[in-house]
C-alpha positions as CSV (number, residue, x, y, z in Angstrom):
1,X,7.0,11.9,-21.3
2,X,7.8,15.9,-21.4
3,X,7.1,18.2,-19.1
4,X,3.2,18.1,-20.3
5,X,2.6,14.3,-20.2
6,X,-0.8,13.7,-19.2
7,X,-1.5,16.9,-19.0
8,X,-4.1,18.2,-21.7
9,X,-4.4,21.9,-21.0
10,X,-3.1,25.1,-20.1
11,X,-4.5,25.1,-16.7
12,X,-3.3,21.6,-16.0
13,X,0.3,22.3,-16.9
14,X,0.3,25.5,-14.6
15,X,-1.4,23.6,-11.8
16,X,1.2,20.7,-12.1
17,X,4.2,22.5,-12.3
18,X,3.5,25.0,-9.8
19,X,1.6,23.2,-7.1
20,X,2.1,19.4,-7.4
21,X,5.7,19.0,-9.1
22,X,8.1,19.7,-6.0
23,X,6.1,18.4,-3.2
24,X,8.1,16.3,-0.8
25,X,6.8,12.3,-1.3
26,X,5.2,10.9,1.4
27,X,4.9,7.4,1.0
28,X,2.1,6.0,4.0
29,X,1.9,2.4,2.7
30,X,4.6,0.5,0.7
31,X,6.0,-3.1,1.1
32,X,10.0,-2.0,1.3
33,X,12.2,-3.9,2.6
34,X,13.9,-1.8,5.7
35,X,17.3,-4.5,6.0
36,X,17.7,-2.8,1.9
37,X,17.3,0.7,3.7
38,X,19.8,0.1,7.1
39,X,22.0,-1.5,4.9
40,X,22.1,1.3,2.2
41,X,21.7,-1.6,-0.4
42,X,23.1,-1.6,-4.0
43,X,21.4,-3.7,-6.5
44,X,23.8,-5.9,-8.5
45,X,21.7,-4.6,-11.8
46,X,18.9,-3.6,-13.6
47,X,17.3,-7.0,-13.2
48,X,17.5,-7.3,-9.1
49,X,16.2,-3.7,-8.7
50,X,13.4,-3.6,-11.4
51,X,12.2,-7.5,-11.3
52,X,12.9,-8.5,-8.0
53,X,9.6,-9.0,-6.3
54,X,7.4,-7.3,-8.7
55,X,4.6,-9.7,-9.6
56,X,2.6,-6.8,-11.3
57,X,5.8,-7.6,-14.4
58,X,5.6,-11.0,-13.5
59,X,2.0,-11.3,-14.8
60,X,2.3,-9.7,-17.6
61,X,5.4,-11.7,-18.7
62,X,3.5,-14.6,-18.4
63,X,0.2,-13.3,-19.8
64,X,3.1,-12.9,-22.7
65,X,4.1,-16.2,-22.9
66,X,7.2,-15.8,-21.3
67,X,8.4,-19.3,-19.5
68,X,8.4,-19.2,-15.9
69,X,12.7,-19.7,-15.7
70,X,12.6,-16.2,-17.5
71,X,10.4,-14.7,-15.0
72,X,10.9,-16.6,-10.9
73,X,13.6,-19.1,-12.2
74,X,17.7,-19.0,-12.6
75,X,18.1,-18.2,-15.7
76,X,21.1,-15.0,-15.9
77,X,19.8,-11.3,-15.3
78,X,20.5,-10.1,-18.8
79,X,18.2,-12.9,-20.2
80,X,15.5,-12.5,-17.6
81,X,15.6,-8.5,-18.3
82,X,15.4,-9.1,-22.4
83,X,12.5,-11.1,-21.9
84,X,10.9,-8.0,-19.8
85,X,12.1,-6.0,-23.1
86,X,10.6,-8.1,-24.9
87,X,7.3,-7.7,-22.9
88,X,7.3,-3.8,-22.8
89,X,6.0,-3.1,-26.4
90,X,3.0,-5.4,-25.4
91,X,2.0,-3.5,-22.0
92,X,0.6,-0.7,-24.0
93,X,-2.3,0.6,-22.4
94,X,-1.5,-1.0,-19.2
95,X,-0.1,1.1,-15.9
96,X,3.7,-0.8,-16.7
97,X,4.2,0.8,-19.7
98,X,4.4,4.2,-18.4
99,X,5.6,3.1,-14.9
100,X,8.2,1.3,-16.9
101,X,9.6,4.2,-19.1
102,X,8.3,7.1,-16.1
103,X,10.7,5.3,-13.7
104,X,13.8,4.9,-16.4
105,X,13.6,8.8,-17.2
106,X,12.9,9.8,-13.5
107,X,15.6,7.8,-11.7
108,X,18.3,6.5,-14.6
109,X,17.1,9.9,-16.7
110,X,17.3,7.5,-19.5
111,X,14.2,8.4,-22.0
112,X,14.9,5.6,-24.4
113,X,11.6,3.6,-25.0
114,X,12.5,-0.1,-23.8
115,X,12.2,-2.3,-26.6
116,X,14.6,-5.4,-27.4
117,X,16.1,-3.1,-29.8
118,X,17.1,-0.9,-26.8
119,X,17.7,-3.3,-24.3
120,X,21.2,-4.4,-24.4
121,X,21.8,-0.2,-24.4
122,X,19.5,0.6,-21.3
123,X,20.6,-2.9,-18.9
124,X,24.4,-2.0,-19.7
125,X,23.7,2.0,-18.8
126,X,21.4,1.3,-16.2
127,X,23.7,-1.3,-14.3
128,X,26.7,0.4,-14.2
129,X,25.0,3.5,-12.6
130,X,23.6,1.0,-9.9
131,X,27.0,0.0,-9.0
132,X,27.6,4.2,-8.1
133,X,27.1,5.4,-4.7
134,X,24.8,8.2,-6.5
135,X,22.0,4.7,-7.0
136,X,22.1,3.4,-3.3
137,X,18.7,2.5,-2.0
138,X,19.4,5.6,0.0
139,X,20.6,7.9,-2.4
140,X,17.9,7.2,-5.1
141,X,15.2,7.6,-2.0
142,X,16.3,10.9,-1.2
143,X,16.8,11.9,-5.3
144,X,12.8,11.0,-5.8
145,X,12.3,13.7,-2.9
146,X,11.1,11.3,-0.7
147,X,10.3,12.6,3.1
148,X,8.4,9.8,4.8
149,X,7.9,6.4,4.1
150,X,5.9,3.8,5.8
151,X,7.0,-0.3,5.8
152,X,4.6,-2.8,6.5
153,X,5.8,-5.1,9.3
154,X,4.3,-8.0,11.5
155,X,3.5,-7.6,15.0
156,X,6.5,-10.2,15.5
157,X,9.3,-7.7,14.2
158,X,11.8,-6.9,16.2
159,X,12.1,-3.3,14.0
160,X,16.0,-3.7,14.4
161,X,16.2,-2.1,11.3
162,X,14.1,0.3,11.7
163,X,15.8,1.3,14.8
164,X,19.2,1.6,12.8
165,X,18.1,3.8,10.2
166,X,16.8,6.3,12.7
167,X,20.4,5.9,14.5
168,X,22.3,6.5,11.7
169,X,20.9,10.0,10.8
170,X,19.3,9.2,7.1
171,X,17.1,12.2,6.9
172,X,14.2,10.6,5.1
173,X,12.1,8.8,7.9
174,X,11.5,5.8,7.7
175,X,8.3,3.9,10.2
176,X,7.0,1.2,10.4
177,X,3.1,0.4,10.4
178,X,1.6,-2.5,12.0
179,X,0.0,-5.4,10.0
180,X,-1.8,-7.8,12.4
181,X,-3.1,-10.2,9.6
182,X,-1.8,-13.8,11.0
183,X,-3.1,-13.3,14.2
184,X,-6.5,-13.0,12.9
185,X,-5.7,-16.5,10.5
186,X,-6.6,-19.5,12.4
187,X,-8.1,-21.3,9.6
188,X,-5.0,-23.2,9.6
189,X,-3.9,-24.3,13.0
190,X,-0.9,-25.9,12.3
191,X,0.3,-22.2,10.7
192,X,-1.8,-20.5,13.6
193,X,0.3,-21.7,16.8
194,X,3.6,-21.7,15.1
195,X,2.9,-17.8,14.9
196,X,1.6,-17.5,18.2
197,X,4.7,-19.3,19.3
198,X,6.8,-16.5,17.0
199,X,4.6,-14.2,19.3
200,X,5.0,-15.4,22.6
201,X,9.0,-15.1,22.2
202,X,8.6,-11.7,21.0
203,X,6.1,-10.1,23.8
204,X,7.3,-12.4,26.9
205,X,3.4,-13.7,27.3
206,X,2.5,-17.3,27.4
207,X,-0.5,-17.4,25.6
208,X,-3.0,-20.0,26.5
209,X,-6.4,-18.0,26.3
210,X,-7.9,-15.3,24.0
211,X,-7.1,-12.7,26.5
212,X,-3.3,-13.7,26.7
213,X,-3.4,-13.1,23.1
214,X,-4.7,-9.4,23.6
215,X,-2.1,-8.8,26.5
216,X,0.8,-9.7,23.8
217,X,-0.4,-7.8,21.1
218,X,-1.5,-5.4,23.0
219,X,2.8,-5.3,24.9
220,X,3.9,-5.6,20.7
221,X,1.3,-2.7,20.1
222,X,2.9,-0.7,22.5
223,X,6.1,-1.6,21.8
224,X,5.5,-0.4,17.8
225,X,4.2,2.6,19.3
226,X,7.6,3.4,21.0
227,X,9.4,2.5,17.6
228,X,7.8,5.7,15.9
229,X,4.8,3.2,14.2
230,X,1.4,5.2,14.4
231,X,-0.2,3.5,11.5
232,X,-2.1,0.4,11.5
233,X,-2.9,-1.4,8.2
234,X,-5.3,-5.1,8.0
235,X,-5.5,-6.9,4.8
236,X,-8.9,-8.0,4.5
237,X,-11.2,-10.4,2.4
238,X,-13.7,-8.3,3.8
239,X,-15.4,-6.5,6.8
240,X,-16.2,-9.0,10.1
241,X,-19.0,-7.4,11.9
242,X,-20.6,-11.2,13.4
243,X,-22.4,-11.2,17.0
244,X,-19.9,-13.1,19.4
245,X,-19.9,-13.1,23.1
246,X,-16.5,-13.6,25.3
247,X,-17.2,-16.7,26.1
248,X,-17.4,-18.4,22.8
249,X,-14.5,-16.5,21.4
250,X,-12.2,-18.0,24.6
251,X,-13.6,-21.2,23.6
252,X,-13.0,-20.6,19.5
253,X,-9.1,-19.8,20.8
254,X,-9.0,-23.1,23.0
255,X,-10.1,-25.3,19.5
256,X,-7.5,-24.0,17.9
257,X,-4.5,-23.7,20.2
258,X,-5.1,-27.0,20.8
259,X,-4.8,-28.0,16.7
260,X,-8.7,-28.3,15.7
261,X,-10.0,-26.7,13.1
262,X,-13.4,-24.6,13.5
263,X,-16.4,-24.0,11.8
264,X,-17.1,-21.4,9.3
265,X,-19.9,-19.6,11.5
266,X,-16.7,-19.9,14.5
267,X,-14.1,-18.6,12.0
268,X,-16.1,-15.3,11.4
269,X,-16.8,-14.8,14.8
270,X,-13.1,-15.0,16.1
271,X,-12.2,-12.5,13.3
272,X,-14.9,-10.1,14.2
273,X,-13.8,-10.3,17.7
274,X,-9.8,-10.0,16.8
275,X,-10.6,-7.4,14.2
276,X,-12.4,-5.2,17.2
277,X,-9.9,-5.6,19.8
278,X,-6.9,-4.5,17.4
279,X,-9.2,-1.5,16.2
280,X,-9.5,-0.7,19.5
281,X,-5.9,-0.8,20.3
282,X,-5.5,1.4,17.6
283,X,-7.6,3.9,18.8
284,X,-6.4,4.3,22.2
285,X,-3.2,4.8,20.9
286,X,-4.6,7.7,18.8
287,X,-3.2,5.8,15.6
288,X,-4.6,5.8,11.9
289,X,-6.4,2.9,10.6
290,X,-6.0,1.5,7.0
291,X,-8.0,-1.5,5.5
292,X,-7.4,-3.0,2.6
293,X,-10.5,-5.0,1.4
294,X,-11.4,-7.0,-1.7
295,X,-8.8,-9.4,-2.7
296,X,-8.9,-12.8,-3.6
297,X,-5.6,-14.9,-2.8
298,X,-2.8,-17.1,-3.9
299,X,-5.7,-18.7,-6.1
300,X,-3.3,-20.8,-8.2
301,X,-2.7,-23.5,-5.8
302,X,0.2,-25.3,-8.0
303,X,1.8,-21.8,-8.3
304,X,1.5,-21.0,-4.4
305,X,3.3,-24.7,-3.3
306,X,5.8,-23.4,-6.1
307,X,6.5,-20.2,-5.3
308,X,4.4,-18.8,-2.1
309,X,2.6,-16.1,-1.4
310,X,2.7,-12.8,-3.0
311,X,3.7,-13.8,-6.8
312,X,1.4,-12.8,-8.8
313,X,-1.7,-15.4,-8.6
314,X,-3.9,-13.2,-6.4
315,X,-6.9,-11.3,-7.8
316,X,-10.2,-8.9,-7.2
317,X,-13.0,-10.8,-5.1
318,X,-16.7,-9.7,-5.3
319,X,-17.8,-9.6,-1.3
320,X,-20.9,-7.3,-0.5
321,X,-19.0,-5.8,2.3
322,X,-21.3,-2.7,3.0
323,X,-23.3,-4.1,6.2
324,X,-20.2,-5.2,7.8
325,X,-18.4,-2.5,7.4
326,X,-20.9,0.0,8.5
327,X,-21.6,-2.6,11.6
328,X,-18.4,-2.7,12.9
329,X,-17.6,0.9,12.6
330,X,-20.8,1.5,14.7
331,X,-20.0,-0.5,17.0
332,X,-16.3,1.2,17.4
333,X,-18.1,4.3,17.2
334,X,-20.8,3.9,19.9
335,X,-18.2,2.8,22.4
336,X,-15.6,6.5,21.6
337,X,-13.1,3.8,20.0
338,X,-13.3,4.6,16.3
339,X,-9.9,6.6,15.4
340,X,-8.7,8.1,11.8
341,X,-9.4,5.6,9.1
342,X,-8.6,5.1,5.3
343,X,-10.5,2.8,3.1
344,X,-9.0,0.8,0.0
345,X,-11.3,-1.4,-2.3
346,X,-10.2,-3.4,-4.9
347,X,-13.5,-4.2,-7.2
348,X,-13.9,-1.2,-9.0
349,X,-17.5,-1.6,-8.6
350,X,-17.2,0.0,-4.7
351,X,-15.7,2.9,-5.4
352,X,-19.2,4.9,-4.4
353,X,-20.4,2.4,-1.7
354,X,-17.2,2.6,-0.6
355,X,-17.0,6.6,0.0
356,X,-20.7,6.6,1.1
357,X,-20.5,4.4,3.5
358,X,-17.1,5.8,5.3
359,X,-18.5,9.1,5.9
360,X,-21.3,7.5,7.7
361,X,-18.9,8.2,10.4
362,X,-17.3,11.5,10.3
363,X,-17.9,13.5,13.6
364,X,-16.4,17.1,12.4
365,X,-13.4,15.7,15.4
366,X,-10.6,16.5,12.4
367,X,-10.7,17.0,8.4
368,X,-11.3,13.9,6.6
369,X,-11.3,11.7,9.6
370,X,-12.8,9.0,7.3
371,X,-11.1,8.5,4.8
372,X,-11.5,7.2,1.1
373,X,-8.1,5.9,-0.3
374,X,-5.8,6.0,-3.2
375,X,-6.5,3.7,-5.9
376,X,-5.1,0.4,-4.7
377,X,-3.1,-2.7,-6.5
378,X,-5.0,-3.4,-9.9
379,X,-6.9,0.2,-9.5
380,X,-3.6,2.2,-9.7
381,X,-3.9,2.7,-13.1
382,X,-4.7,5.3,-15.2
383,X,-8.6,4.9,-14.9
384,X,-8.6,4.0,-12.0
385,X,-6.7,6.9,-10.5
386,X,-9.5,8.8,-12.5
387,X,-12.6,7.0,-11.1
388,X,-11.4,6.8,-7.6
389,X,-11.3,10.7,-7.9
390,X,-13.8,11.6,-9.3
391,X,-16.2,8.9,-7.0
392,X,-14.4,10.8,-3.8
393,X,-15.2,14.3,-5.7
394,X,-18.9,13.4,-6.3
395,X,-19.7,11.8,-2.8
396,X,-17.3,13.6,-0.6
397,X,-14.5,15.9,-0.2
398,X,-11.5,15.4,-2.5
399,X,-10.3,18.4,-1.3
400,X,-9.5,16.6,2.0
401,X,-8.1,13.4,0.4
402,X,-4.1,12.3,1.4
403,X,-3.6,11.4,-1.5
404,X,-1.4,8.5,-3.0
405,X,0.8,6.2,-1.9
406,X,3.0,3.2,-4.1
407,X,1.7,0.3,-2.3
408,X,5.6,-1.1,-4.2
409,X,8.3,-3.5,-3.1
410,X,10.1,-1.5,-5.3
411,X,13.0,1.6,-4.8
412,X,12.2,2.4,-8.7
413,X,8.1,2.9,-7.9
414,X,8.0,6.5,-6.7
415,X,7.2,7.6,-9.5
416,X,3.6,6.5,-9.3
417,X,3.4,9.9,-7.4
418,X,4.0,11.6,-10.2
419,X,1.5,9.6,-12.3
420,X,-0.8,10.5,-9.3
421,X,-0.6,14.0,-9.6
422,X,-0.6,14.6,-13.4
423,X,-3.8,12.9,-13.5
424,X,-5.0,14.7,-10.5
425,X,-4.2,18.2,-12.6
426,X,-4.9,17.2,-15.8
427,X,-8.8,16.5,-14.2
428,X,-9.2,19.6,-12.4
429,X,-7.7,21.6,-15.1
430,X,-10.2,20.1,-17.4
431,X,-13.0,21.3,-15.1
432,X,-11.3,25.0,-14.4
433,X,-11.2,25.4,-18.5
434,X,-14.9,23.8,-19.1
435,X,-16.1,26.7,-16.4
436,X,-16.9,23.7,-13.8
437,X,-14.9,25.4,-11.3
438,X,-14.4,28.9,-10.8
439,X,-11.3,30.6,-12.7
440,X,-11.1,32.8,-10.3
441,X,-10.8,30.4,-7.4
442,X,-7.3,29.7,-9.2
443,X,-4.9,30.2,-6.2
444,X,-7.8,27.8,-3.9
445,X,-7.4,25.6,-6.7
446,X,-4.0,25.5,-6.2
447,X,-3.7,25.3,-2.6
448,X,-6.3,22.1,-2.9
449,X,-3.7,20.5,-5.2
450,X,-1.0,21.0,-2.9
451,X,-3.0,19.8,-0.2
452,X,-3.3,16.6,-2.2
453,X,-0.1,15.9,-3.4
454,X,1.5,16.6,0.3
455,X,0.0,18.5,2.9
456,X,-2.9,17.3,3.8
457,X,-1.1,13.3,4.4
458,X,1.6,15.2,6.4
459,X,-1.0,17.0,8.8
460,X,-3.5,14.0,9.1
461,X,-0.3,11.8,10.2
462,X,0.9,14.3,12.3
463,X,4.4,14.0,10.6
C-alpha cells in the first residue's frame, strides 16, 4: 500500500497525488457516535476502537467460523482481536482486507500485514498509542483531514452533544442530519406509540391525529434546523408512491394509536403519506434529501432477539422500486416541493435504473440537483466503487457527483476516502492513457477530480 496502490498508470498516480490526495474529507453520512466526539473519547484498545460496532468484521468472523463469544460476547479484548487476526488472511479479495491494513498504516502508520503471527506486535503498538492524547476521537478526526462530518440522529434527539462540540471550539464541524425512519414504522403498534410518546415529550405536542404528528415533527424539524442539521436521510425498503386521501390516512393513525394493527394495502398508504409530508418539510426548509433503498433486515430472527438490530444479519432485497420512485418525485415535483436529493441502492443490479430514473427530475435550478450516490454498505467495495462510477459516467454527469462518504460507526473508517479516490484516478487515468479522454484536457481533468474528491460536496451542501 505505497504511494501507487491502486493506481495502475502514470496518469493515475499524477492525478491522485496532485488533485485527490490533500482534499479536506467531508464525511455527509456516517453513523458516529457524537457523546465519543463531545467527550473527546479514548478507546481502551485496539479491540473497542476497531471491533466495536462493526458488523461488516462481525460477518466475516463468523462466515470464518469464529464462535459468537469471540465476536458480540465477553470474552477479553486480546482474544476477541486474535481471532480478527486470525480472520484477516481469509478476507482477501474482500473490502476488509485493504480497509483493514489501509486504516493500520493511515492512522497507527503501522504497515505490518495483520496476521496471527503479527498480532500480538500490532494490538500491543496500537493500544498503547490509543491511550496518547495524539489517538483521541478528536485528534485522530482532525489527523485523517477531516472538515465536516455528518451524524445520523432521530427526530427525538435532544442534539446535546452536538450543541457541545460546536461550544467547545473543535474545528472539524460536526451536524447532525435527520433520520425520520420510526415515525414512518407503525407495523408494530406497541413499538409505534412508545416512540410517539418519546416524541411528544420532545416537541411539547400531544399527538392524537395524523396532523398532530406533522405539527411535532414538523416543531423537531425546525428545531434540527436551528441545530445546524440541513440534511435529511430515510432508510427505505423501498419507494411509497400509493394513492391515499387525508381522510383515510387520519383514520390509518387512529388504528394504530389506539394499538391495532393495519392492513398491508393501509401500511403502504400511511408510509406514502408520511414519506411525502417529511419530503416536503425538507424542501421548505431548502435541505438535501438522501434515501437509502434496498435493504433487507434483521433477517435472522434468533440473532435479532439476541443481539438487536444493526449486527450484521441484514442483507440486499430485490424490490422493483422504479415506478414509485419516479411517482413520488413527480408528485413532489409538480407541487415546487422537490429539493436536492441523493440516491443510494443496494442491489447492484440498479445502479442504471437508478441514475436514469433520478435525472428524470433535474430542472437546470443547481448542478447535480439529483443526485446518484456513493456506493453504499455491501457496494463499497472495490467493484462496486467501479460500477457505481462508471453507471453515473455512462448515464449522467460524474463530473457533478459529491462523491463518497463512510457510511462507518467507526473513527478508524476514513480511510475509505482514500480507497474512493484511488479508484476514482486509477479509472480516469486509464481512460486519459487509452486516448478516451483528451490529454490535453489534463488540467479539466484535474479540476473534475478535485471537484469529486471535495468541492463539489462542499458547494452542493453549502458548507
Amino acid at each position: 500500500m505505497d504511494a501507487h496502490f491502486l493506481l495502475q498508470t502514470g496518469t493515475a498516480v499524477e492525478l491522485y497525488h496532485t488533485h485527490a490526495a490533500n482534499k479536506p474529507v467531508i464525511d455527509y453520512h456516517c453513523h458516529l457516535n457524537p457523546q465519543l466526539i463531545a467527550e473527546n473519547y479514548r478507546f481502551a484498545d485496539l479491540t473497542e476502537i476497531w471491533l466495536g460496532g462493526d458488523h461488516y468484521k462481525w460477518r466475516a468472523m463468523r462466515a470464518n467460523g469464529i464462535p459468537e463469544e469471540y465476536i458480540t460476547g465477553q470474552k477479553p479484548a486480546y482474544e476477541k482481536f486474535l481471532k480478527w487476526a486470525e480472520t484477516v488472511p481469509y478476507t482477501m479479495r474482500n473490502p476488509l482486507y485493504h480497509w483493514t491494513h489501509l486504516e493500520l498504516s493511515r492512522v497507527f502508520g503501522i504497515d505490518t500485514v495483520l496476521n496471527p503471527s503479527t498480532a500480538r506486535e500490532i494490538y500491543d503498538e496500537c493500544t498503547a498509542k490509543l491511550q496518547t492524547p495524539e489517538f483521541s476521537v478528536q485528534s485522530i478526526m482532525k489527523r485523517m483531514n477531516v472538515e465536516v462530518v455528518c451524524t445520523t440522529d432521530d427526530p427525538v434527539d435532544a442534539l446535546a452533544y452536538h450543541r457541545m462540540i460546536r461550544e467547545s471550539g473543535f474545528t472539524v464541524k460536526v451536524l447532525p442530519t435527520w433520520r425520520p425512519d420510526k415515525a414512518m414504522a407503525i407495523e408494530d403498534p406497541v413499538a409505534y406509540n412508545a416512540y410517539i410518546a418519546q416524541l411528544e415529550e420532545a416537541s411539547g405536542v400531544s399527538v392524537f391525529t395524523f396532523d398532530h404528528l406533522l405539527e411535532a415533527l414538523q416543531r423537531r424539524h425546525d428545531f434540527f434546523a436551528a441545530e445546524g442539521c440541513s440534511v435529511s436521510d430515510h432508510g427505505l425498503e423501498t419507494f411509497y408512491a400509493e394513492p391515499y386521501s387525508d381522510a383515510e390516512v387520519q383514520t390509518i393513525f387512529f388504528k394504530v394509536r389506539n394499538g391495532r394493527t393495519v392492513d398491508p394495502a393501509d401500511l403502504l398508504k400511511f408510509r406514502s403519506a408520511m414519506l411525502y409530508e417529511l419530503a416536503a418539510m425538507d424542501a421548505r426548509s431548502n435541505w438535501v434529501q438522501q434515501f437509502h433503498v434496498g435493504a433487507i433486515r434483521n433477517n435472522n430472527s434468533r440473532m435479532f432477539k439476541r443481539l438487536g438490530a444493526d449486527t450484521g444479519f441484514d442483507g440486499i432485497n430485490d424490490y422493483n422500486y422504479a415506478t414509485p420512485m419516479n411517482r413520488f418525485f413527480d408528485r413532489l415535483e409538480s407541487n415546487g416541493l422537490l429539493c436536492k436529493t441523493i440516491l443510494y441502492n443496494l442491489n447492484p443490479r440498479d445502479n442504471e435504473a437508478m441514475v436514469v430514473n433520478a435525472y428524470n427530475f433535474n430542472d437546470g435550478s443547481t448542478p447535480g440537483k439529483m443526485q446518484y450516490g456513493a456506493s453504499w454498505w455491501f457496494l463499497d467495495q472495490l467493484e462496486g466503487i467501479e460500477n457505481q462510477i462508471n453507471a453515473l459516467s455512462a448515464l449522467g454527469l460524474l463530473s457533478r457527483f459529491v462523491g463518497m462518504l463512510t457510511d462507518s460507526r467507526s473513527f478508524l473508517s476514513y480511510p475509505r476516502h482514500e480507497y474512493f479516490r484511488r479508484i476514482l484516478c486509477n479509472i480516469i487515468g486509464h481512460d486519459v492513457e487509452s486516448g478516451k479522454l483528451p490529454l490535453s484536457e489534463l488540467p479539466f481533468i484535474g479540476k473534475m477530480v478535485g471537484d469529486i474528491s471535495y468541492t463539489n460536496a462542499k458547494n452542493y451542501f453549502g458548507w
